[in-house]
DSSP file (Angstrom, degrees, kcal/mol; ACC not computed):
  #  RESIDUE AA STRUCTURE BP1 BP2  ACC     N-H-->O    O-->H-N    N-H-->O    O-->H-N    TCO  KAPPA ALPHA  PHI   PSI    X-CA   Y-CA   Z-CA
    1    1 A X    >>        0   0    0      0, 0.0     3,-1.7     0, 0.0     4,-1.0   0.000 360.0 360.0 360.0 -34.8  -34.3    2.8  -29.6
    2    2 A X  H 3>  +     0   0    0      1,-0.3     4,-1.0     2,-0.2     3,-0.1   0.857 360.0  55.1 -51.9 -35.6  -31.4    2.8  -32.3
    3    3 A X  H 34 S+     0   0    0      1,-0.3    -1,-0.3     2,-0.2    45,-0.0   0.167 112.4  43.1-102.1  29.1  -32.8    0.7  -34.7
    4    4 A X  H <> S+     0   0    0     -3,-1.7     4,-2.6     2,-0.1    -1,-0.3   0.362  95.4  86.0-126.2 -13.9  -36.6    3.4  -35.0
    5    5 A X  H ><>S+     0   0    0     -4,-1.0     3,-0.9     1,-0.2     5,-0.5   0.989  88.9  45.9 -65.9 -75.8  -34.0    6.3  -34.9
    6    6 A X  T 3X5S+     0   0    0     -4,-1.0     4,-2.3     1,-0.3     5,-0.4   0.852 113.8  41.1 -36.3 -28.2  -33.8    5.8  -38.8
    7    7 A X  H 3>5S+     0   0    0      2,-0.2     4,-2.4     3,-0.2    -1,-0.3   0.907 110.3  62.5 -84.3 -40.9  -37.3    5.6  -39.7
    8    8 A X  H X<5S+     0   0    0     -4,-2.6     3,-1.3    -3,-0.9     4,-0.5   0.657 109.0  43.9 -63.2 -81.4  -37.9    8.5  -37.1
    9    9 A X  H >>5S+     0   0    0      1,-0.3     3,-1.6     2,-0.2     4,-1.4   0.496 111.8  48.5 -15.8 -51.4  -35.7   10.7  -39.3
   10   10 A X  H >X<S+     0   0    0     -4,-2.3     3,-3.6    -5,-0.5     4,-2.3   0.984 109.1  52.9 -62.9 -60.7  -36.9    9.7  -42.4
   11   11 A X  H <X S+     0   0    0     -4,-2.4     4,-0.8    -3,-1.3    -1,-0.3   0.640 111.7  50.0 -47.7  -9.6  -40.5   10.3  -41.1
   12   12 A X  H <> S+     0   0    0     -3,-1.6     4,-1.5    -4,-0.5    -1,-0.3   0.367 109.9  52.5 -95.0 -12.4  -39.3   14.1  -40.0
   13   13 A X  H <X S+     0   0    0     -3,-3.6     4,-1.1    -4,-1.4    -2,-0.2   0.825 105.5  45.7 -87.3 -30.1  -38.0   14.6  -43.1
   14   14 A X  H >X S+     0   0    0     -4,-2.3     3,-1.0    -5,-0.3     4,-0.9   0.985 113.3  53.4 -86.3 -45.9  -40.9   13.7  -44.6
   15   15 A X  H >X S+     0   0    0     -4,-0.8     3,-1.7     2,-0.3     4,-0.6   0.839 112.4  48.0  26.5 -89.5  -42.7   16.3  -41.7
   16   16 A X  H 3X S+     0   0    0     -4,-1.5     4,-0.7     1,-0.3    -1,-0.3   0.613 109.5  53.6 -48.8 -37.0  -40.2   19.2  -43.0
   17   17 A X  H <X S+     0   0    0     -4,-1.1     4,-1.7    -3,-1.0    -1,-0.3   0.893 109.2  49.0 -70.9 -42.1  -41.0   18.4  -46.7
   18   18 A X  H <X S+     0   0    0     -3,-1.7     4,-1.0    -4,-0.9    -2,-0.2   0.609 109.3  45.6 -70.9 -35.6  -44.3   18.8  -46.0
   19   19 A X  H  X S+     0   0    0     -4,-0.6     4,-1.7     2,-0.2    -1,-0.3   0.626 116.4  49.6 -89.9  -7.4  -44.3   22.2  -44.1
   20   20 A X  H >X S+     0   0    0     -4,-0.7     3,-2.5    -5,-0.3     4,-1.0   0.939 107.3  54.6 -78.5 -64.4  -41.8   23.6  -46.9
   21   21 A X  H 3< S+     0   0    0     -4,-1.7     4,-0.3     1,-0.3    -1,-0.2   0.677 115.3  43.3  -7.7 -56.4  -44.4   22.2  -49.4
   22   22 A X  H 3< S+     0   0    0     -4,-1.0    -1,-0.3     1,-0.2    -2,-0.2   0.707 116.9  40.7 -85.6 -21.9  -46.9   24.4  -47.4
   23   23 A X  H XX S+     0   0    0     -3,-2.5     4,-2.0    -4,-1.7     3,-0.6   0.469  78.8  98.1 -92.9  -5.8  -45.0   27.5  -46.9
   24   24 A X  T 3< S+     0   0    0     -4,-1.0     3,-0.1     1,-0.2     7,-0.1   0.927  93.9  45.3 -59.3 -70.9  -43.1   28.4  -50.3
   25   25 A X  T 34 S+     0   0    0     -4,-0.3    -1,-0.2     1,-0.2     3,-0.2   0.616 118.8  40.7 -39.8 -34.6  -45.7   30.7  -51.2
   26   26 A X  T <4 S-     0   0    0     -3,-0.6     2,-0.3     1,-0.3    -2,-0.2   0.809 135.6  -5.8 -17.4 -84.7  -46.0   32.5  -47.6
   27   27 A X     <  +     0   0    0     -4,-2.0    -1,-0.3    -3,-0.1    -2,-0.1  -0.923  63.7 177.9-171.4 113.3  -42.6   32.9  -46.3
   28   28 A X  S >> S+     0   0    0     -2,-0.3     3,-3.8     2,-0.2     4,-2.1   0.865  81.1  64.3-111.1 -44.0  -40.1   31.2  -48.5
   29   29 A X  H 3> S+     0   0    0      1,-0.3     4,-1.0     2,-0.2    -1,-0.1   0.798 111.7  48.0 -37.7 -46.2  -36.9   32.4  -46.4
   30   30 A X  H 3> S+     0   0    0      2,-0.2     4,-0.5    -7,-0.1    -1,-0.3   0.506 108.9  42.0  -5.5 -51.4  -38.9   30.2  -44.2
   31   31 A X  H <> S+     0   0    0     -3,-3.8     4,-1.5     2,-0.2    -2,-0.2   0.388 107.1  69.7-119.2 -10.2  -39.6   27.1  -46.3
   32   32 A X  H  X S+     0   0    0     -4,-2.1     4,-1.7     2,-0.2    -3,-0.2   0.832 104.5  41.2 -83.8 -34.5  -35.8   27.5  -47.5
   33   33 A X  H  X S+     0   0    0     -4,-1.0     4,-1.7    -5,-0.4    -2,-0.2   0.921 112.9  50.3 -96.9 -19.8  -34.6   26.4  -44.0
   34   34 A X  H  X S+     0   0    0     -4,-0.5     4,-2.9     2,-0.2    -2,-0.2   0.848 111.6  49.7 -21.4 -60.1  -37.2   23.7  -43.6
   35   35 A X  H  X S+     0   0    0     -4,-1.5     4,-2.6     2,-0.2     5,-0.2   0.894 110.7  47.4 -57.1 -47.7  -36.0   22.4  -47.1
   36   36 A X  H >X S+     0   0    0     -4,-1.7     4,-2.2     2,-0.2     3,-0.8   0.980 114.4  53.5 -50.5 -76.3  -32.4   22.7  -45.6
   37   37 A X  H 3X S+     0   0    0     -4,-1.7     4,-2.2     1,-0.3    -2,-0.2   0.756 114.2  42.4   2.5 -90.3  -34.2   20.6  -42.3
   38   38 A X  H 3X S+     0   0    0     -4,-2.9     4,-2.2     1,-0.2    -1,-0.3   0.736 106.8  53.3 -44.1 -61.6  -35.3   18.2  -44.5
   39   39 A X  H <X S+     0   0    0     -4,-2.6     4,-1.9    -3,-0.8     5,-0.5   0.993 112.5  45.4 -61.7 -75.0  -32.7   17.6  -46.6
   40   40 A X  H  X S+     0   0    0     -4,-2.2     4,-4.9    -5,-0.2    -2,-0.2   0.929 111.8  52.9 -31.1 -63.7  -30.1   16.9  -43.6
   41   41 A X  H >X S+     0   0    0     -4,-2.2     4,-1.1     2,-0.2     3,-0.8   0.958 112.2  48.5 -44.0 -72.7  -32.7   14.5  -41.5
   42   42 A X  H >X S+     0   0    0     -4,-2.2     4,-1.5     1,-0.3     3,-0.7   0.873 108.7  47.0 -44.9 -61.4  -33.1   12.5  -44.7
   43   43 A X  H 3X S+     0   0    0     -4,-1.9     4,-2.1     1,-0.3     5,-0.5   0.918 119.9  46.8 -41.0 -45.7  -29.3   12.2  -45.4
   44   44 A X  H <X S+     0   0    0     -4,-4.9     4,-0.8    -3,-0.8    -1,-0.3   0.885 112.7  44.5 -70.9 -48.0  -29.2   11.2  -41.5
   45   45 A X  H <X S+     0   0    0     -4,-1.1     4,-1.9    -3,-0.7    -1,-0.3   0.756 119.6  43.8-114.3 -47.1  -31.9    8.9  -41.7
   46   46 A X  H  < S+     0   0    0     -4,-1.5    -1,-0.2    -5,-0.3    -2,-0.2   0.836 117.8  43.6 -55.0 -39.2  -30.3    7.3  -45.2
   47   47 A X  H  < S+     0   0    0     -4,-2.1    -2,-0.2    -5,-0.4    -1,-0.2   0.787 111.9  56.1 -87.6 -29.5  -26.5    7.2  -43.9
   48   48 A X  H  <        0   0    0     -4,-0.8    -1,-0.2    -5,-0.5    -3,-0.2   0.896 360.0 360.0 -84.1 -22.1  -27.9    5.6  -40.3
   49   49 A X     <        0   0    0     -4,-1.9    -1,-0.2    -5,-0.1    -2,-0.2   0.760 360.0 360.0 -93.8 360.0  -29.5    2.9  -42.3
């Protein structure tokens, strides 16, 4: 389980990028804590590998 924990992150990060991507026009207070989201999972995903 440890060693897919990176990859899931990165692959939620990429998730989170994707709904900010889709909401910035919408509800940007929204797509600004998604972006936050995103930005943390990657760093987790980077630092755990």
């Amino acid at each position: 389980m440890r060693d897919f924990l990176p990859i899931f992150l990165l692959a939620f990060a990429g998730f989170l990028a994707g709904g900010t991507y889709a909401m910035w026009k919408t509800a940007r207070g929204l797509a600004v804590v998604l972006a936050v989201a995103a930005l943390v999972a990657l760093a987790g995903g980077l630092l755990w590998l």
